[in-house]
C-alpha positions in Angstrom: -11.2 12.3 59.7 -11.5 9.2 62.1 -15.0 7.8 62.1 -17.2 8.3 65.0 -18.0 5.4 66.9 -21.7 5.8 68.5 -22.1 3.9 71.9 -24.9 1.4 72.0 -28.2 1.9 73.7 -28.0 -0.7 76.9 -30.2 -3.0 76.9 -32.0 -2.1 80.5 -31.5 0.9 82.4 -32.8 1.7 85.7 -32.2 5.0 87.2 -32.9 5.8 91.1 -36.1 3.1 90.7 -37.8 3.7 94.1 -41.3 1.6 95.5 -43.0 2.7 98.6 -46.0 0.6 100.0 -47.3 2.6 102.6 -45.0 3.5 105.0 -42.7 1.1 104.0 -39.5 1.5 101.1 -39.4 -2.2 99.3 -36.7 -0.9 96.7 -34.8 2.7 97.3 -32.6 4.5 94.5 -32.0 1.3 92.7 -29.6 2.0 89.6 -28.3 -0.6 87.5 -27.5 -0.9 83.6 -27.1 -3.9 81.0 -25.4 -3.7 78.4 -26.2 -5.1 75.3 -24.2 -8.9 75.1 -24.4 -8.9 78.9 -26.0 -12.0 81.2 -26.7 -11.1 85.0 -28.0 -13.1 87.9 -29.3 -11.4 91.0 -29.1 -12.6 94.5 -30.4 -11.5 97.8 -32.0 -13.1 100.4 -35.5 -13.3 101.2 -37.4 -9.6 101.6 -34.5 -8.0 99.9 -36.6 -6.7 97.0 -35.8 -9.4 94.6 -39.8 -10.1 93.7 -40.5 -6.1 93.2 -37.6 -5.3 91.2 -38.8 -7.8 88.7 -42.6 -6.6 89.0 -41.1 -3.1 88.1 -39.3 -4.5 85.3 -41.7 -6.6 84.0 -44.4 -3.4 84.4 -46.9 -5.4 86.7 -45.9 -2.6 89.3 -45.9 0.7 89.0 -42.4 2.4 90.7 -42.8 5.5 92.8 -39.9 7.0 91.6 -37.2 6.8 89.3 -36.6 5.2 85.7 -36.8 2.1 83.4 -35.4 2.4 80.2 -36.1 -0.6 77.8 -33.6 0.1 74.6 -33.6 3.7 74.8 -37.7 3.5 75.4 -38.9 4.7 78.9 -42.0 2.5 80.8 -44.4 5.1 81.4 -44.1 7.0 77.5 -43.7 4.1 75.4 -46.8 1.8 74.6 -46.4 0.0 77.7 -48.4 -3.6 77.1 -45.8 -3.5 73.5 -42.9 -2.7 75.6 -43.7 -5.2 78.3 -43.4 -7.8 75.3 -39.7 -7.2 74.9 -39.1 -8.6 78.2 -39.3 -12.3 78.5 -39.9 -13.7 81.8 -40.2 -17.8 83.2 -41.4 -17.4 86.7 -43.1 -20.4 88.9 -46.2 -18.2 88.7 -46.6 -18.5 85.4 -47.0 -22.2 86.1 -49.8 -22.1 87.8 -52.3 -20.4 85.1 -51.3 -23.3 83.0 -54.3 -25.5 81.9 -52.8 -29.5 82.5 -54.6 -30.5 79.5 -52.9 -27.7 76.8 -50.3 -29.1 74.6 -47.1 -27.6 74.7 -47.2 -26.2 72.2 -50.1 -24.0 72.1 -48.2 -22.8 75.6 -45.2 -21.9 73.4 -47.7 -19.9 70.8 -49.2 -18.3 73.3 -46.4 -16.6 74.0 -46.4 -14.8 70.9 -48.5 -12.0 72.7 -48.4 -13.1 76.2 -51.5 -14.8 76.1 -52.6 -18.2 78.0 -55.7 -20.7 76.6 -55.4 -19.5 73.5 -58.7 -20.0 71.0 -58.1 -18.7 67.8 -56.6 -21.2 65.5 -53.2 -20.4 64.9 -51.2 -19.0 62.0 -49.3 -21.9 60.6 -46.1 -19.1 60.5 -46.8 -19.2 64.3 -46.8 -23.4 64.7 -43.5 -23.5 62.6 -41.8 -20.9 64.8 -43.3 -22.5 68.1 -41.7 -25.9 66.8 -38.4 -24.2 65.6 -38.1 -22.9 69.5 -39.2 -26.2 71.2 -36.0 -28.1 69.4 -33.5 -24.8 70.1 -34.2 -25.4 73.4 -34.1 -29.6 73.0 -37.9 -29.9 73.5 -39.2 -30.6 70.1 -40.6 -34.0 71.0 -42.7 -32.9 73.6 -44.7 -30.6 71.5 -47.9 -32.3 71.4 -47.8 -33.3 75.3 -50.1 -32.1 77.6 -48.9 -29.9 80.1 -50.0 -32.0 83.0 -47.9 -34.9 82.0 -44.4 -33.1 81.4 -41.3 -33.0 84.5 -40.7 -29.8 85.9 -37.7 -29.4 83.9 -39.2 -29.9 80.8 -41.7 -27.7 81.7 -39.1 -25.3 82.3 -37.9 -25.8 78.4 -41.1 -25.2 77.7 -41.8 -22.2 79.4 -38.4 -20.6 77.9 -39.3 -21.6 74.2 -42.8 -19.6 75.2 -40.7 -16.3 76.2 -38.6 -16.1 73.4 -41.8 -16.6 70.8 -42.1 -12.5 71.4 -38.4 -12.8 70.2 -37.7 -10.6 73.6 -34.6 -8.3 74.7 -34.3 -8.9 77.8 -35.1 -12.9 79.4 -35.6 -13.6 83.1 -35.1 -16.7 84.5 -36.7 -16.3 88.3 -35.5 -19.1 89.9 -35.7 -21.8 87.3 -34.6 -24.4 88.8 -36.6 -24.7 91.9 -38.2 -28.3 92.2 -35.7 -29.4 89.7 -33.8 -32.7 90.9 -29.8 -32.7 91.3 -29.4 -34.4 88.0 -32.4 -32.0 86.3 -31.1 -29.0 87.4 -27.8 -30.3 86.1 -28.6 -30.5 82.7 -30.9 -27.6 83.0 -27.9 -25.5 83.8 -26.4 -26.7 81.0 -28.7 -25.9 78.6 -28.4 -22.6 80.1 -24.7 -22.2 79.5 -25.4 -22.9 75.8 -28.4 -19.9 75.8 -26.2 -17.5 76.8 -23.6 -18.1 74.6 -25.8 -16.1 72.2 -25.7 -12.6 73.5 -29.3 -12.0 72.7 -31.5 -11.7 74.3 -29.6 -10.6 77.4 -30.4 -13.0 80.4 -31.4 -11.7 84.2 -31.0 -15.5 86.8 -32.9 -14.1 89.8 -31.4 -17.3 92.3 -30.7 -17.9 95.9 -28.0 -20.5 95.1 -24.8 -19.5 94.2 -24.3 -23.1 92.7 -26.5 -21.9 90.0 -24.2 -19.1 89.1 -22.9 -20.9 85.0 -19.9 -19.0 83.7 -21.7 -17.2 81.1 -23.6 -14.9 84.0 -20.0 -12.7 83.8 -21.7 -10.3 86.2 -24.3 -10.0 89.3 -25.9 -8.0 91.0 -26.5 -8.3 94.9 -29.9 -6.5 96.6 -29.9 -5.9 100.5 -33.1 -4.7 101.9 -34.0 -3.0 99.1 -30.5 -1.1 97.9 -28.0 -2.4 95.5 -25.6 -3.7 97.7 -22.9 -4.5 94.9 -23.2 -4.7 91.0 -20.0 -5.3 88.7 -18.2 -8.1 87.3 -19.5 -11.8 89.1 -16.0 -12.7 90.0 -15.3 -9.5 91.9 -19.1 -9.5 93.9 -19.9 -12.9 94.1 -17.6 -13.5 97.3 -17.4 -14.3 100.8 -17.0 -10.8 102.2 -20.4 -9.4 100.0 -22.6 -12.5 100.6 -22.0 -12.7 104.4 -23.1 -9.1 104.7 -26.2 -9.5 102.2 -27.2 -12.9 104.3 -26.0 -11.8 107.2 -24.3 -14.7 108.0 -20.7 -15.9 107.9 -20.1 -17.4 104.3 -17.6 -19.3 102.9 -17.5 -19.1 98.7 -15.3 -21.1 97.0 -14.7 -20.9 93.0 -13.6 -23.7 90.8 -12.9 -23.7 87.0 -16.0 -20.8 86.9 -18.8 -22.9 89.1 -19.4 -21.4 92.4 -20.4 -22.8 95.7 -21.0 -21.6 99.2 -20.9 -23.0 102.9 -21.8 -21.3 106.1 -19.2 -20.6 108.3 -19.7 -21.9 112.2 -18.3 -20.4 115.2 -16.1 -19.1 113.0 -14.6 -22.2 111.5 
């Protein structure tokens, strides 16, 4: 008798997600599954939902209708502030409630339970896996600097060895490289490339630029005014035709050896 070969539980699952405020819709009938081994970037222009759609997944905003399913557990039934744990997330706002003078890593432990100034002394289990993350992700030696003092792409380092101290599912990366320098966003994007060649945790890129699109993001998802405009395979909807209608603009997108770029068409030319 052949052996039966159970599907596995995706990693994220959203099912008609819906948020009114007021009168007006900010997301509508979003659906939209990741499966487990699978790296995603979103893009969509300014107002198209991107910063509510991350609220919702990151349960700082409650949806009006619809589902998120974290690994077969549903926000809403599941211990919500545990679940919430299992979802990593480096965000420019989280930079701000930073204290200059914390060493980084007391940031990093703090991330154990999504906590920031932490007082208690900490578990020496807790330092050793706080310094273990700071050299996966080629910060070691900036450990005992203060916050203050570090470049925006270290602190981006930092702030990733912090997420994955909850040892998370799902990590998103909302707009990461924004204030980095050509040549720091350079090699930020290639440490990237060498995180997601570990399938988990699964990563979400939430970015404006194409450019920013590393081949291990294999598929994308594009909003539009609060819809899912496209979803599939990166090759197939990151593309001139989709991007001109999500930006409303003529587009040019070009692809070579797996990096994208993008120009703006004028008058047609």
């Amino acid at each position: 008798m052949p052996r039966l070969i159970r599907p596995t539980t995706p990693v994220l699952q959203l099912t008609g997600l819906t948020v009114f405020r007021g009168q007006t819709t900010i997301l509508s009938d979003v659906n939209w599954t990741v499966e487990s081994g699978q790296h995603w970037v979103i893009l969509g222009s300014n107002g198209s939902g991107k910063t509510s759609l991350l609220a919702a997944l990151t349960a700082y905003l409650t949806p009006s209708g619809g589902t998120i399913d974290l690994l077969g557990e549903r926000y809403g039934r599941a211990n919500w502030p545990a679940l919430r744990r299992r979802v990593g997330l480096v965000s420019s706002a989280l930079r701000q409630l930073l204290h200059e003078e914390e060493p980084a890593i007391e940031i990093v432990i703090g991330g154990r339970r999504a906590e920031i100034d932490v007082r208690d002394r900490p578990r020496p289990a807790d330092v050793r896996g706080a310094r273990k993350l700071l050299e996966t992700v080629g910060a070691r030696h900036l450990a005992d600097r203060p916050w203050g003092v570090l470049s925006q792409g270290e602190r981006q380092r930092v702030l990733i060895a912090r997420a994955l101290m909850a040892r998370p599912d799902l990590l998103i990366l909302d707009e990461p490289c924004a204030g980095l320098d050509p040549v720091a966003r350079e090699r930020f994007l290639l440490f990237l490339t060498e995180l997601g060649r570990s399938p988990s945790p699964s990563l979400v890129l939430v970015t404006h630029h194409v450019e920013e699109i590393v081949p291990v993001f294999a598929h994308a998802l594009v909003l539009q005014a609060g819809r899912v405009a496209v979803a599939g395979p990166t090759r197939e909807v990151v593309t001139s035709g989709v991007l001109s209608e999500a930006f409303e603009a003529r587009v040019r997108v070009t692809v070579r050896k797996g990096h994208y770029s993008l120009a703006l068409e004028e008058n047609g030319v």
